[in-house]
Residue frames as a rotation matrix with the C-alpha (Angstrom) as fourth column:
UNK 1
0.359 -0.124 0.925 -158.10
0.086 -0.983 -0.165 139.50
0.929 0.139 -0.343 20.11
UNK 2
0.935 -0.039 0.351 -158.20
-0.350 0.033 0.936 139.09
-0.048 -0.999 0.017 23.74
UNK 3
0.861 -0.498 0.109 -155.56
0.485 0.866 0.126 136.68
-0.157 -0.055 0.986 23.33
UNK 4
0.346 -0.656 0.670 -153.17
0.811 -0.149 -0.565 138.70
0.471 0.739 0.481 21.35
UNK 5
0.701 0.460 0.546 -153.69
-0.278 -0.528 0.803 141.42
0.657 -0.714 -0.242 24.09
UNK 6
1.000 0.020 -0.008 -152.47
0.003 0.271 0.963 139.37
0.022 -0.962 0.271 26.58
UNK 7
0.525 -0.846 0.094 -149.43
0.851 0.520 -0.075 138.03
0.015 0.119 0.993 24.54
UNK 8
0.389 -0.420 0.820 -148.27
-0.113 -0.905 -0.410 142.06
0.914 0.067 -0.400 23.50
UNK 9
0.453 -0.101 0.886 -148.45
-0.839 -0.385 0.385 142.57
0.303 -0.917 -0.259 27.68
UNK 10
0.820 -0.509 0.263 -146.31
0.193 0.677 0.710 139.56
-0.539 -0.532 0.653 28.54
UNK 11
0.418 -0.908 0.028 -143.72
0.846 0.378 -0.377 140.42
0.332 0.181 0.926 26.27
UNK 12
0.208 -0.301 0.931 -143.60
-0.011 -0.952 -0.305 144.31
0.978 0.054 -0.201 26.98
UNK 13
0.727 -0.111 0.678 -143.12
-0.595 -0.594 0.542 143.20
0.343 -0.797 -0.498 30.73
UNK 14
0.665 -0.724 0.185 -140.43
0.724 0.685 0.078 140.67
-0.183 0.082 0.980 29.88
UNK 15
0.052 -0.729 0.682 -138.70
0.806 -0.372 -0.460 142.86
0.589 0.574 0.569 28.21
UNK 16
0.451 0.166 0.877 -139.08
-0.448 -0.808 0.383 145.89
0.772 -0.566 -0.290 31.08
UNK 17
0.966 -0.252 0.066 -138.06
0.126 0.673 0.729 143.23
-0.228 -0.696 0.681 33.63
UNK 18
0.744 -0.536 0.400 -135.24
0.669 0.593 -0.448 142.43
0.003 0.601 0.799 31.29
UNK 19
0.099 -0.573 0.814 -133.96
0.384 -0.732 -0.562 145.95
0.918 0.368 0.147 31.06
UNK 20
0.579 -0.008 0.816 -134.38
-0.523 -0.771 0.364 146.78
0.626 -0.637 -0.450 34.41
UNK 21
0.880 -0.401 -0.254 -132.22
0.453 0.869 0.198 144.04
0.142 -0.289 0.947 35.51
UNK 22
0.290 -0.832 0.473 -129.52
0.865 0.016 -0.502 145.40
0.410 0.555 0.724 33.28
UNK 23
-0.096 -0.418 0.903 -129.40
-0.171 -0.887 -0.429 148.88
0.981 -0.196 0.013 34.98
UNK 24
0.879 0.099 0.466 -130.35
-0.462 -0.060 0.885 147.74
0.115 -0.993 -0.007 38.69
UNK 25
0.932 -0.344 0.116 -127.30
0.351 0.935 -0.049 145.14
-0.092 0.086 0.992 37.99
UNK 26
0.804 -0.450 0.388 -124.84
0.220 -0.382 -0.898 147.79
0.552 0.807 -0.209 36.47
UNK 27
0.404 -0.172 0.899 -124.52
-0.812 -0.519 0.266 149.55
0.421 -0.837 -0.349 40.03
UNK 28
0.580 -0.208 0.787 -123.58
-0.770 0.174 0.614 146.64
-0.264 -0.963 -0.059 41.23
UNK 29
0.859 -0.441 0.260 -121.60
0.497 0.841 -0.215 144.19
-0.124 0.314 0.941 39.00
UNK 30
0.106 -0.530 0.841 -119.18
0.830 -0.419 -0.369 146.99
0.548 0.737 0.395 37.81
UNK 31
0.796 0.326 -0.510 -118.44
0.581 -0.649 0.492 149.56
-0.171 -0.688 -0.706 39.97
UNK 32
0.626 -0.558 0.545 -116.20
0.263 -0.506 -0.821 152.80
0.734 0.657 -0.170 38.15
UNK 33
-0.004 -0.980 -0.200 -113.07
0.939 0.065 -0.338 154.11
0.344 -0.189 0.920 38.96
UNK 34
0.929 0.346 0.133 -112.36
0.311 -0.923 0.225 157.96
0.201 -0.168 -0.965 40.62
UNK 35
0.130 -0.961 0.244 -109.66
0.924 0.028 -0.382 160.07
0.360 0.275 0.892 40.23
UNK 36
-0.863 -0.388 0.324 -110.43
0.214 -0.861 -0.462 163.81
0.458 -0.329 0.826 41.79
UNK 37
-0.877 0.376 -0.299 -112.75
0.468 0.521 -0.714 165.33
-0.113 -0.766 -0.633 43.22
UNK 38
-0.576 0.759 -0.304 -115.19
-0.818 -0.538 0.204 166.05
-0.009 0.366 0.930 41.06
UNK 39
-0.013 0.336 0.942 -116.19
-0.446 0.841 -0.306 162.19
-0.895 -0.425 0.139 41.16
UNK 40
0.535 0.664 -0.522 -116.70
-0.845 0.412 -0.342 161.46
-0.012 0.624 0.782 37.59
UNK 41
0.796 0.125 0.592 -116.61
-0.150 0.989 -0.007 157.88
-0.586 -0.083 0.806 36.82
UNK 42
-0.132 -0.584 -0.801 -113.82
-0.975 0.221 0.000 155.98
0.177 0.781 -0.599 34.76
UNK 43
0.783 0.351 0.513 -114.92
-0.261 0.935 -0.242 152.38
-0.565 0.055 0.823 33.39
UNK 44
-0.054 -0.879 -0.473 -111.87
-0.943 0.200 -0.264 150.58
0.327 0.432 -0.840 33.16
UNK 45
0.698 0.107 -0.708 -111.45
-0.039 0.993 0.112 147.06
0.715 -0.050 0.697 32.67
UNK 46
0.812 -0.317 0.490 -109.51
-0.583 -0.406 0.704 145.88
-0.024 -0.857 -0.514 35.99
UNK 47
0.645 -0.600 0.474 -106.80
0.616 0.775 0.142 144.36
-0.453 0.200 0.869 33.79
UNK 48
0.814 -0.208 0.542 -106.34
0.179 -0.797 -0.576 147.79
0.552 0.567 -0.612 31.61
UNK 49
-0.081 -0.990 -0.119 -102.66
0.963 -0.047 -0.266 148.94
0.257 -0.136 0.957 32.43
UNK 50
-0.154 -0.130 0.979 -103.57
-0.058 -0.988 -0.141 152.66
0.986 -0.079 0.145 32.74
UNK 51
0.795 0.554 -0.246 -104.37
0.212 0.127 0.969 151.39
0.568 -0.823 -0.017 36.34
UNK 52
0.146 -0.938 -0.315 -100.88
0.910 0.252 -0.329 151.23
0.388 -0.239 0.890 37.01
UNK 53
-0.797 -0.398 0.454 -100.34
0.347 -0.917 -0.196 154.82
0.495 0.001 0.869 36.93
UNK 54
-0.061 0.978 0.201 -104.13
0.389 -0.162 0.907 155.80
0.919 0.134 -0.370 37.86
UNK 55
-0.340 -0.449 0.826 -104.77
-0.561 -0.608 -0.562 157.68
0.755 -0.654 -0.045 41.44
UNK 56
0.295 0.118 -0.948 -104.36
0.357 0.907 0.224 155.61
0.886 -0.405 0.225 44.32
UNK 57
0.940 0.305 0.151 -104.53
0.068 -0.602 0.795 156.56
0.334 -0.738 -0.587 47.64
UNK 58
0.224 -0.972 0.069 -100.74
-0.689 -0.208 -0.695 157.43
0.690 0.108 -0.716 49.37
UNK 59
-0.297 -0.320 -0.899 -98.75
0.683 0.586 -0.435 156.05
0.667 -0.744 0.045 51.95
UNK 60
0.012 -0.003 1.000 -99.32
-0.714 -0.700 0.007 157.28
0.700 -0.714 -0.010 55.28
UNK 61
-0.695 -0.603 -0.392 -98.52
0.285 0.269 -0.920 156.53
0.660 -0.751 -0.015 59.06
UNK 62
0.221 0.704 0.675 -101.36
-0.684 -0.382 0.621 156.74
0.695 -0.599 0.397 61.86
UNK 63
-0.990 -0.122 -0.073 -101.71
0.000 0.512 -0.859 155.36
0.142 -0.850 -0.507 65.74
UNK 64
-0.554 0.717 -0.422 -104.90
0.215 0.614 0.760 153.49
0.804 0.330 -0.494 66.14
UNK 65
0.319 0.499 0.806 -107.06
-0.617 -0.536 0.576 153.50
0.720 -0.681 0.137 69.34
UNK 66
0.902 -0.315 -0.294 -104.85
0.430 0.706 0.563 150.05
0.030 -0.635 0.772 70.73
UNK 67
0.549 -0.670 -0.500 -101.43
-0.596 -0.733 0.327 152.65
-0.586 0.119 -0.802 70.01
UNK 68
0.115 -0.377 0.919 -100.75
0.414 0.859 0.300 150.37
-0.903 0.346 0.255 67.02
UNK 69
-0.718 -0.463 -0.520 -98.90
-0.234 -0.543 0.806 151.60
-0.656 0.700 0.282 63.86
UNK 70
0.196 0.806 0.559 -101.65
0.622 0.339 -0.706 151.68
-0.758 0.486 -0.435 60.91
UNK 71
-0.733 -0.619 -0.282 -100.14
-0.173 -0.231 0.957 151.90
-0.658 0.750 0.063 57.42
UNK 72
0.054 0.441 -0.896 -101.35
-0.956 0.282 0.082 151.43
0.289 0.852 0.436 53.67
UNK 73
-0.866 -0.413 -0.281 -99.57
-0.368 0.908 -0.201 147.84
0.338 -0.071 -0.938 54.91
UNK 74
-0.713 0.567 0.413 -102.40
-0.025 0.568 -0.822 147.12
-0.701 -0.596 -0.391 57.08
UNK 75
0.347 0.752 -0.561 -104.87
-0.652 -0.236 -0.720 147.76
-0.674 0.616 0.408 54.12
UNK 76
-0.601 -0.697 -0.392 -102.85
-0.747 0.315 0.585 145.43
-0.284 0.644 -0.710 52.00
UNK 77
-0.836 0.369 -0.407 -105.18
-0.161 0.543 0.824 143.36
0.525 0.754 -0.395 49.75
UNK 78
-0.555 0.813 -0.172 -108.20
0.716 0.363 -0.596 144.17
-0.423 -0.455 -0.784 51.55
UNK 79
-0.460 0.189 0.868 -111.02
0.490 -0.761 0.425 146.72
0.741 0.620 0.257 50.66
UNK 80
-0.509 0.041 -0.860 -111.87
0.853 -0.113 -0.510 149.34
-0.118 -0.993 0.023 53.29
UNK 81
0.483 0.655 0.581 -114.10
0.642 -0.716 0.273 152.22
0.595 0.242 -0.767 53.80
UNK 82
-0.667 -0.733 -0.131 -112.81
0.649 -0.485 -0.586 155.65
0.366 -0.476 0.800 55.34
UNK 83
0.635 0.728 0.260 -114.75
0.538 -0.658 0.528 158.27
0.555 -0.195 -0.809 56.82
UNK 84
-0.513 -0.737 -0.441 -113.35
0.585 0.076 -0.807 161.31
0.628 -0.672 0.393 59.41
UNK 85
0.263 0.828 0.495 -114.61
0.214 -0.550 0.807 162.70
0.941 -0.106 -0.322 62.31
UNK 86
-0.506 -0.592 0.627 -113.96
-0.400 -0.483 -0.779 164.14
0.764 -0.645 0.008 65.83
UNK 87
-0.550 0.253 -0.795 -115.01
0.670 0.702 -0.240 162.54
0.498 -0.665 -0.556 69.16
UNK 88
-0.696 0.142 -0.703 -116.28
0.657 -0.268 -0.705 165.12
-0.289 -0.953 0.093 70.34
UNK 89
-0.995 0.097 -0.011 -118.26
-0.057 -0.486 0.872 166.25
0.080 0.869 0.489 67.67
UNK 90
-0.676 0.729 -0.108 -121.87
0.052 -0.099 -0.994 167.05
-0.735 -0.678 0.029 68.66
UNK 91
-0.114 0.411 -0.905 -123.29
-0.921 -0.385 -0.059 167.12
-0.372 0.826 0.422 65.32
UNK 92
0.335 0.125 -0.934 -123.02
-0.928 0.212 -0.305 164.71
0.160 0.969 0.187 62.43
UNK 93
-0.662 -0.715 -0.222 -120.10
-0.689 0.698 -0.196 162.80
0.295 0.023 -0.955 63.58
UNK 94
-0.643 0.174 0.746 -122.55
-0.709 0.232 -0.666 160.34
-0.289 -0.957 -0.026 65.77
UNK 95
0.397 0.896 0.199 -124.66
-0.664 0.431 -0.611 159.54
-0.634 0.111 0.766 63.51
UNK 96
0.213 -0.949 -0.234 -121.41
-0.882 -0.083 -0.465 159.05
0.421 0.305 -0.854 61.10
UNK 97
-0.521 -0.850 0.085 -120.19
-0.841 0.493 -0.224 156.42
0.148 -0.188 -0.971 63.34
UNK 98
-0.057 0.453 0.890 -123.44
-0.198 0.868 -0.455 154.27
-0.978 -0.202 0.040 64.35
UNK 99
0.931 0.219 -0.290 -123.71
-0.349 0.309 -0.885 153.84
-0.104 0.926 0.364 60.29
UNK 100
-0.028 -0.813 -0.582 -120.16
-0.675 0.445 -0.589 152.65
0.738 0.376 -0.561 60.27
UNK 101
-0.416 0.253 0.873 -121.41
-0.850 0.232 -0.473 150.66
-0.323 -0.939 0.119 62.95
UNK 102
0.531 0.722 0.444 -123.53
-0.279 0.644 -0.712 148.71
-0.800 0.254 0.543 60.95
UNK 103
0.558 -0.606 -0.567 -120.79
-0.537 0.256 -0.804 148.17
0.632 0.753 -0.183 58.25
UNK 104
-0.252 -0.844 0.473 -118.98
-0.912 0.044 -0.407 146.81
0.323 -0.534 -0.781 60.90
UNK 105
-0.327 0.387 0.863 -121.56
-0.636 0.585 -0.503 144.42
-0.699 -0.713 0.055 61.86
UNK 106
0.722 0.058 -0.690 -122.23
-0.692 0.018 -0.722 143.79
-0.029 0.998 0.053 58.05
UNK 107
0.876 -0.189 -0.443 -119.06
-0.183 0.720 -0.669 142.41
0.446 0.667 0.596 57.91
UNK 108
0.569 -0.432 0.700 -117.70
-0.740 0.101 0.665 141.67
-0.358 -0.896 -0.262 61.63
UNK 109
0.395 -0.522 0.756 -116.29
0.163 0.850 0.501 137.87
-0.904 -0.074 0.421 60.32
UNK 110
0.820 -0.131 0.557 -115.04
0.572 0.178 -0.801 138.97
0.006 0.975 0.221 56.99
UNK 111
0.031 -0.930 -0.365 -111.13
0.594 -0.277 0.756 139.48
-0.804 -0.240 0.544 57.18
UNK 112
-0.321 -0.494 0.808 -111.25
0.894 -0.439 0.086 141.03
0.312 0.750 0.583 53.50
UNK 113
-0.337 -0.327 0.883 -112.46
0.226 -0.938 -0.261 144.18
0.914 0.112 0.390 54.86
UNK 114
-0.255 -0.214 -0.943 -111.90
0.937 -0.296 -0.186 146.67
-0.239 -0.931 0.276 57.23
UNK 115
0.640 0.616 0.460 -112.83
0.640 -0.758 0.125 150.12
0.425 0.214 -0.879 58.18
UNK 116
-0.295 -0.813 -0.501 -110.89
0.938 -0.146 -0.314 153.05
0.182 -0.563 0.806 58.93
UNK 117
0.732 0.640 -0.235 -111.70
0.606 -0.454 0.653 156.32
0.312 -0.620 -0.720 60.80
UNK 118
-0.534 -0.821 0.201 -109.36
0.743 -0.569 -0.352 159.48
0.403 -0.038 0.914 60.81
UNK 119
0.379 0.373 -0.847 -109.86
0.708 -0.706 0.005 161.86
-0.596 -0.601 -0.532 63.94
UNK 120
0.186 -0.315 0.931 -109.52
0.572 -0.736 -0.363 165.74
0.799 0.599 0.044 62.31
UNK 121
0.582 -0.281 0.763 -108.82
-0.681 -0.681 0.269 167.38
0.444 -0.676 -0.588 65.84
UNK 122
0.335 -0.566 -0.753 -105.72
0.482 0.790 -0.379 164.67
0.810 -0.236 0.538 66.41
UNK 123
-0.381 -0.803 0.459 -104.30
0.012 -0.501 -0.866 167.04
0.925 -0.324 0.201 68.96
UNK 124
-0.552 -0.253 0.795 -106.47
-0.832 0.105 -0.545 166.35
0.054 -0.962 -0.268 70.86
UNK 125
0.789 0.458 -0.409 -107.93
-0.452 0.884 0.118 162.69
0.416 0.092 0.905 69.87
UNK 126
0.003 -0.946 0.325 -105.35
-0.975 0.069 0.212 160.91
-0.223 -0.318 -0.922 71.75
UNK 127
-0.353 0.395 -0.848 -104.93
-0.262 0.828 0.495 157.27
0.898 0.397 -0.189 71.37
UNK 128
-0.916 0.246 -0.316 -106.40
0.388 0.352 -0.852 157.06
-0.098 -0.903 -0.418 75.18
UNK 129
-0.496 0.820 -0.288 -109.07
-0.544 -0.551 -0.633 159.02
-0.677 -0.157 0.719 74.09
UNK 130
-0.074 0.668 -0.740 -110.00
-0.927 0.228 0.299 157.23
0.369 0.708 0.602 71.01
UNK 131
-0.900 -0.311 -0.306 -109.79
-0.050 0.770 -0.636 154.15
0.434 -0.557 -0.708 73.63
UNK 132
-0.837 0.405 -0.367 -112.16
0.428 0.069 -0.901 155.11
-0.340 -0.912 -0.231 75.30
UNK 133
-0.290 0.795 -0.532 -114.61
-0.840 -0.478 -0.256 156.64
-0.458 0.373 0.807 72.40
UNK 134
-0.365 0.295 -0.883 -114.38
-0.641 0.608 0.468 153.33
0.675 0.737 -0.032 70.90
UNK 135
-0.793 0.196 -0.576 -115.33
0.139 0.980 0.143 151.26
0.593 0.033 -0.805 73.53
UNK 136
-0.640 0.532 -0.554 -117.97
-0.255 -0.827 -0.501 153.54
-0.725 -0.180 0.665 74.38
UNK 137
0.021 0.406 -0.914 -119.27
-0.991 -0.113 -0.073 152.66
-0.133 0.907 0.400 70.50
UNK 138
0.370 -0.274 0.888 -118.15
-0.104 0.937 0.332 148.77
-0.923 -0.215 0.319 70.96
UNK 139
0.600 -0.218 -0.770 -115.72
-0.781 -0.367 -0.505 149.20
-0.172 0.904 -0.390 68.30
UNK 140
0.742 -0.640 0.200 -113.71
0.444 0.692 0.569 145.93
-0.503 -0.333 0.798 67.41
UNK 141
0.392 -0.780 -0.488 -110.50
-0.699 -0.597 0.393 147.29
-0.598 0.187 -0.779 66.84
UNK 142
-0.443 -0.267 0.856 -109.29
0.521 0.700 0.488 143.81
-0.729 0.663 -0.170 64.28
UNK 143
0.076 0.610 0.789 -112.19
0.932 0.238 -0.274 145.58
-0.355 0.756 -0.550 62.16
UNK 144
0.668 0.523 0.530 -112.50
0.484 -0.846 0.224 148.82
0.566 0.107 -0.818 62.60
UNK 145
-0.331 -0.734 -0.593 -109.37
0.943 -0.288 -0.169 151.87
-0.047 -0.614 0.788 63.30
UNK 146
0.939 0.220 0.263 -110.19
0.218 -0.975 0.037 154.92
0.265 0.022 -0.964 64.61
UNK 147
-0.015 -0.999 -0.041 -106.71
0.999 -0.013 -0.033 157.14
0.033 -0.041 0.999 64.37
UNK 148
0.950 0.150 -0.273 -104.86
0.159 -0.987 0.013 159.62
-0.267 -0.056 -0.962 65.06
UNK 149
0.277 -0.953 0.124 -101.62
0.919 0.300 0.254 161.69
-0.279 0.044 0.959 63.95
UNK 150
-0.571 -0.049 -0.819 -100.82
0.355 -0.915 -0.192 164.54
-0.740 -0.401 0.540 62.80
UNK 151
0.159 0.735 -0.659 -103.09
0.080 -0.675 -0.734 167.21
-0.984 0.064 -0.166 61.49
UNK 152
0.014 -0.105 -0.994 -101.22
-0.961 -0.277 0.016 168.12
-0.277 0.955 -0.104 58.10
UNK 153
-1.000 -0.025 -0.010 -101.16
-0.024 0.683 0.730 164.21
-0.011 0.730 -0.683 57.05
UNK 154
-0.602 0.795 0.078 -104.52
0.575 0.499 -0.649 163.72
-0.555 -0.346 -0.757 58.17
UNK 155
0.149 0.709 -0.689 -105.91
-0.102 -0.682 -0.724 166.68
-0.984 0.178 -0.029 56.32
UNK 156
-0.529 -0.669 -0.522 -103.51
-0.752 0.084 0.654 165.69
-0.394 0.739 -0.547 53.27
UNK 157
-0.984 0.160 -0.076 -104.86
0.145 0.975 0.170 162.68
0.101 0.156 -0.983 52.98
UNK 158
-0.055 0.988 0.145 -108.86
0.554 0.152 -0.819 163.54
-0.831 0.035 -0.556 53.42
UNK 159
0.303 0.459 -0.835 -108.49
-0.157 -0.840 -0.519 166.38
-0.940 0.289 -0.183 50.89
UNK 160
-0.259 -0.541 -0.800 -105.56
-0.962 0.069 0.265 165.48
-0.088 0.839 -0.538 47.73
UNK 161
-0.943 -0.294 0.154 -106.04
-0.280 0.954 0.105 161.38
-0.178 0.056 -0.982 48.48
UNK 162
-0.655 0.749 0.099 -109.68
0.680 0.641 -0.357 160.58
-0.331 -0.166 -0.929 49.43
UNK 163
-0.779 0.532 0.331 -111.19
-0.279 -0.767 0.578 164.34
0.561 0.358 0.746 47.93
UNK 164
-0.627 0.653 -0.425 -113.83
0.775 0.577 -0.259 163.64
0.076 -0.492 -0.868 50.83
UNK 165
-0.583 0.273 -0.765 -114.70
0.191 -0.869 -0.456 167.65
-0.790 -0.412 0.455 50.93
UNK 166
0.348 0.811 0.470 -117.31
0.853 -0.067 -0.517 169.37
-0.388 0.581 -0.716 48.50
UNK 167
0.605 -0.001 -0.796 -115.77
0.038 -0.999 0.031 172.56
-0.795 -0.049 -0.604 47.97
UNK 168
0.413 -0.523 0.746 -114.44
0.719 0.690 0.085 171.84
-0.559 0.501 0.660 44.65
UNK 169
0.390 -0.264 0.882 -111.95
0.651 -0.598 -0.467 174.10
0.651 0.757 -0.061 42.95
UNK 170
0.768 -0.128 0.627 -111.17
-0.196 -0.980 0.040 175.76
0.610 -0.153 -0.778 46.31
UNK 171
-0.200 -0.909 -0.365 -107.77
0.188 0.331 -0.925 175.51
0.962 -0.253 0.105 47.67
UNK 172
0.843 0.249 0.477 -107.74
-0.200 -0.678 0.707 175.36
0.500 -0.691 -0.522 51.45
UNK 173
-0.261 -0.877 0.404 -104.79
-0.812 -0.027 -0.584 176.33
0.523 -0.480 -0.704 54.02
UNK 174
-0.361 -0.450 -0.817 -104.08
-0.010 0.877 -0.480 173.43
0.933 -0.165 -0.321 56.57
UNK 175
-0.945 -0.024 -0.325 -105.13
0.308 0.259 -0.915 174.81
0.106 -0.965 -0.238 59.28
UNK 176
-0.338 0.938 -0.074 -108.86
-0.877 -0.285 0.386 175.63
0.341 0.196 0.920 57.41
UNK 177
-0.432 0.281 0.857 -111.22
-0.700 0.494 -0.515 172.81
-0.568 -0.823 -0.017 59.73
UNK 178
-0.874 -0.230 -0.429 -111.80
-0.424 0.791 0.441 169.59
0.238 0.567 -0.789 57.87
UNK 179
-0.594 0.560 0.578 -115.71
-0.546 0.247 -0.801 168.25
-0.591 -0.791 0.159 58.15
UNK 180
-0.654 0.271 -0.706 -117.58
-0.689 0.171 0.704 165.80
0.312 0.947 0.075 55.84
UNK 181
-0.115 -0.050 0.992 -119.93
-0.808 0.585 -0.064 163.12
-0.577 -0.809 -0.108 56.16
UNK 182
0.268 -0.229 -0.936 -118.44
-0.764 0.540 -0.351 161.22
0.586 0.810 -0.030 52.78
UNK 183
0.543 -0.237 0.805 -117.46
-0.268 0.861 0.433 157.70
-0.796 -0.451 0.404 53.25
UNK 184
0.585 -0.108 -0.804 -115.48
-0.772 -0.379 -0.510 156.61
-0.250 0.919 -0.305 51.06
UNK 185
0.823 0.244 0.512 -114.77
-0.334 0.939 0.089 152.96
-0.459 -0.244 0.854 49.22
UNK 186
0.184 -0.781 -0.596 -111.47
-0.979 -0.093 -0.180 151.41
0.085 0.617 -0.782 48.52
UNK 187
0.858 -0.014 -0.514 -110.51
-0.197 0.914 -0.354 148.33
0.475 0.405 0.781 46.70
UNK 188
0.890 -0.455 -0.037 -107.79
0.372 0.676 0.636 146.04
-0.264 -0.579 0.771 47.43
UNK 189
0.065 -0.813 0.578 -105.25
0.976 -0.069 -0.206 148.12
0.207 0.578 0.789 45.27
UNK 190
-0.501 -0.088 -0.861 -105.67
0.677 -0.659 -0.327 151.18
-0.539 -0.747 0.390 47.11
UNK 191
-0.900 0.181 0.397 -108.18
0.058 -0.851 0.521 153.00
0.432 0.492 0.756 44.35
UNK 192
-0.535 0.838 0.103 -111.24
-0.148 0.027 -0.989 154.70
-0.832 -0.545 0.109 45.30
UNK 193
-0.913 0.343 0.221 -114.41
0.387 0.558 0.734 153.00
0.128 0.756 -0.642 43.98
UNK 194
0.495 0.869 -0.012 -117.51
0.746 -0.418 0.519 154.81
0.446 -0.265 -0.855 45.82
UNK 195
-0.950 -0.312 0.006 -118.14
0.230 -0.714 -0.661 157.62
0.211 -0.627 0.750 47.72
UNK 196
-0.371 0.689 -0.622 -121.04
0.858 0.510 0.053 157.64
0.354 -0.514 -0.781 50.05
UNK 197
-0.262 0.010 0.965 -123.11
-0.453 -0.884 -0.114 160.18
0.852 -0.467 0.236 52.13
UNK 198
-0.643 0.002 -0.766 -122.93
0.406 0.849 -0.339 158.51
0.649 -0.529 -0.547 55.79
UNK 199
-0.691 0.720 -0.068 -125.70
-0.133 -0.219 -0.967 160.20
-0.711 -0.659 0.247 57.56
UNK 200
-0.188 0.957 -0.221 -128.02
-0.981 -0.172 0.089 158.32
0.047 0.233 0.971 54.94
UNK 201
0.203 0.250 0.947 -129.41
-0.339 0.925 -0.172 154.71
-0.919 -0.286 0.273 55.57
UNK 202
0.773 0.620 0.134 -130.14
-0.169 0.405 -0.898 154.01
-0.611 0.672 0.418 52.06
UNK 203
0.690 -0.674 -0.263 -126.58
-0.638 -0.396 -0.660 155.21
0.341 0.624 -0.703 50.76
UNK 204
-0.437 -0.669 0.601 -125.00
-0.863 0.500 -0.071 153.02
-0.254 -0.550 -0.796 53.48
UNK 205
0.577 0.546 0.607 -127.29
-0.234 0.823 -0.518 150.05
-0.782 0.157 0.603 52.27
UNK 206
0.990 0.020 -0.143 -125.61
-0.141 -0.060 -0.988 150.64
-0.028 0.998 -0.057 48.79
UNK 207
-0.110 -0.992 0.058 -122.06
-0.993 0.112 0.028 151.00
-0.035 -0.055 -0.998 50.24
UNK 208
0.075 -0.230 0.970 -122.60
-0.496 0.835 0.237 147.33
-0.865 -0.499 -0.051 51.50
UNK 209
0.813 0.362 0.456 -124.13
0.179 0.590 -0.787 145.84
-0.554 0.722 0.415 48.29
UNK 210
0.578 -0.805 -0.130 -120.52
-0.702 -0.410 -0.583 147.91
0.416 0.429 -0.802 46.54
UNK 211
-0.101 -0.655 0.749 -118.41
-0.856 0.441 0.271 145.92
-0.507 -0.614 -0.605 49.19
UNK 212
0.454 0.145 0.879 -119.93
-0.102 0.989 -0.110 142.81
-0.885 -0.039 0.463 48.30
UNK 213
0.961 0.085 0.263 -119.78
0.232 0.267 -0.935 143.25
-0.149 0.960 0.237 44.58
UNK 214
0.357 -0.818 -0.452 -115.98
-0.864 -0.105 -0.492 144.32
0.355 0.566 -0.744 44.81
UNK 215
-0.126 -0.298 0.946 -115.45
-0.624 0.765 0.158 141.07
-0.771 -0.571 -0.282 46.76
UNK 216
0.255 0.318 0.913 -116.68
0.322 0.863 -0.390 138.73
-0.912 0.393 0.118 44.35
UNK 217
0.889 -0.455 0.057 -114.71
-0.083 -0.281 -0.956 140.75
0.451 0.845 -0.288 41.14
UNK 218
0.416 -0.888 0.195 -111.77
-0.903 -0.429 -0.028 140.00
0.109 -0.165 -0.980 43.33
């Protein structure tokens, strides 16, 4: 009796084990597709042609913090993580940047990815100024651009490209103030694969374990 007992409860925590593999595993072998900005998922095989057409982040034209041109080119078969915020930002942004800090340090020797950073008060982020916020933060610029440019790409691009805002369904004018603290993951083909909250540890733990796993599907 005893015996039988014992055998039930070894298989019912084999089999719990077993399943909980499969779903702790899911998050990270496989990681869905996103297309607006409502987030929902799209599991698509990363051979599937509808990719072709699918939504993929645009071109665009920024000046790092070394005054160095920073295209989609520079993103070109790598995966990167975006985030924006304002140097002078007395709030969020700080914490915001020491967590992209630690992505940075995560994966300081690893050319496949990089991190990019999009001031929302460019007018007055200069690229002397973000000089001088990054090395303030010990940013390595090889890894990690903080940019500026102008205002309408920069807002273009956080709202239609990277949908980083919450306010879903409401249209805003250009010159309505841009403020999130989404991160937000892109593959090597410019789609977005996560989307983070960077003022949590645990979410930024997850971003990494996302990196890794699109590395090793690539």
């Amino acid at each position: 009796m005893k015996t039988n007992f014992l055998l039930i409860l070894f298989i019912a925590v084999f089999c719990s084990c077993k399943n909980n593999s499969k779903t702790n595993g899911s998050r990270v072998d496989a990681l869905p597709y996103y297309s607006e900005a409502t987030f929902t998922p799209h599991w698509i095989d990363p051979t599937d042609k509808i990719l072709d057409t699918f939504h993929r982040i645009s071109s665009f034209n920024l000046i790092n913090q070394e005054g160095e041109t920073v295209t989609e080119k520079t993103f070109e078969n790598k995966i990167y993580v975006v985030d924006f915020f304002f140097t002078i930002c007395p709030g969020i942004c700080p914490k915001m940047m020491d967590n992209m800090g630690i992505l940075q340090d995560s994966f300081i020797n690893d050319d496949e990815v990089l991190l990019l950073s999009h001031s929302v008060t460019p007018e007055r982020d200069s690229v002397s100024v973000l000089k001088e916020y990054a090395d303030e933060r010990g940013i390595d610029s090889k890894k990690w651009h903080i940019t500026t440019g102008t205002q309408e790409e920069i807002y273009t691009l956080g709202r239609k490209d990277y949908f980083v805002e919450e306010d879903l369904g409401i249209e805003k004018d250009i010159d309505e103030f841009l403020h999130t603290e989404n991160f937000v993951l892109i593959d090597h083909n410019r789609h977005i694969r996560g989307i983070y909250n960077g003022l949590n540890k645990a979410s930024v733990r997850q971003l990494i374990l996302d990196v890794k796993a699109l590395k090793k599907k690539s």
